[in-house]
N, C-alpha and C positions, 0 to 999 in steps of 0.2 A: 503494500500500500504506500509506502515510501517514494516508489515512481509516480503515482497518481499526482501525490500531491505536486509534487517537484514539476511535474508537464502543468498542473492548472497554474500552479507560480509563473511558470515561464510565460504560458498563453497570455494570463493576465498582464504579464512584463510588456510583452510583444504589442498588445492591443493597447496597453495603453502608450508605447513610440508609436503606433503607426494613428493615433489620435493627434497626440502634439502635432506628429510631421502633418497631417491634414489642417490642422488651425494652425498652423504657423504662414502657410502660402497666403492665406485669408487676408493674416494681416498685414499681409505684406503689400499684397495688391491694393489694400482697402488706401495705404498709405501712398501707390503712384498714381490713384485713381485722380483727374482733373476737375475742379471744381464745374458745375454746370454753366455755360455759358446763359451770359441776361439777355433778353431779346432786346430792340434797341427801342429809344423812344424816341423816332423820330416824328419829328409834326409832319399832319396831315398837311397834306397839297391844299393849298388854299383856292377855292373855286372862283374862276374868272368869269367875272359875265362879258360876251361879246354884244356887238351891236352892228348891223347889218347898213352896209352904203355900195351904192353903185360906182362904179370908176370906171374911169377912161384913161386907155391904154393907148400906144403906140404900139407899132410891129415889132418892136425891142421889149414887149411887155414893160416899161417905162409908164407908172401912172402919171399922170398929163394931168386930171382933175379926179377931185372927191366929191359926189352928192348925198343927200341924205336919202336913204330908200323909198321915198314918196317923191322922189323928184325924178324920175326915171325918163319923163319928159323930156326934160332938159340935159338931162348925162344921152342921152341921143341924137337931141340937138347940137349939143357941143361934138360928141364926136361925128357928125355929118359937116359941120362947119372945118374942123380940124381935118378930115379926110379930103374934103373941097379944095380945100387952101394947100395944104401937104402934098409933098409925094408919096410919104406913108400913108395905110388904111388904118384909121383908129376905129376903138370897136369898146362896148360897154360890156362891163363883166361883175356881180357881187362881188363885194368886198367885206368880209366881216375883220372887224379891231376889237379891241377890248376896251372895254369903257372904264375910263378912269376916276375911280370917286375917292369925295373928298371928305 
């Protein structure tokens, strides 16, 4: 019975190194692990309002004049006068900018 016991000594010897050496790696990694990176806090995109105008262009895309979008009339008129007079064809086209407030 002398052997008995002497194998459950050792076994229990045995099991508890191969315990340590499994928490030992643990703590090892636990300590090269990198903190979580923080998401960033950038400000939102601030929204632009546009505002819609007719223009007149030259063959160079060159805007020549701005009207305001109820004047379409006259950005036609202008560019038929300018096309007249010219050796270039000018021609009206939207134009949206951004409106600047104050």
């Amino acid at each position: 019975m002398a052997k008995i016991v002497r194998r459950k000594d050792k076994r229990a010897e045995v099991e508890a190194a191969e315990r340590k050496a499994k928490s030992a790696p643990k703590k090892a990694a636990a300590v090269k692990k990198e903190p979580a990176k923080r998401k960033s806090r950038a400000k939102s995109a601030k929204e632009v309002r546009m505002k819609a105008f007719w223009g007149v262009f030259n063959q160079s895309l060159k805007r020549v004049a701005l009207y305001e979008f109820s004047e379409k009339k006259e950005a036609d008129k202008k560019a038929k006068e300018l096309t007249a007079s010219g050796k270039s064809p000018h021609f009206v086209q939207p134009v949206k900018e951004a409106v600047q407030e104050a």
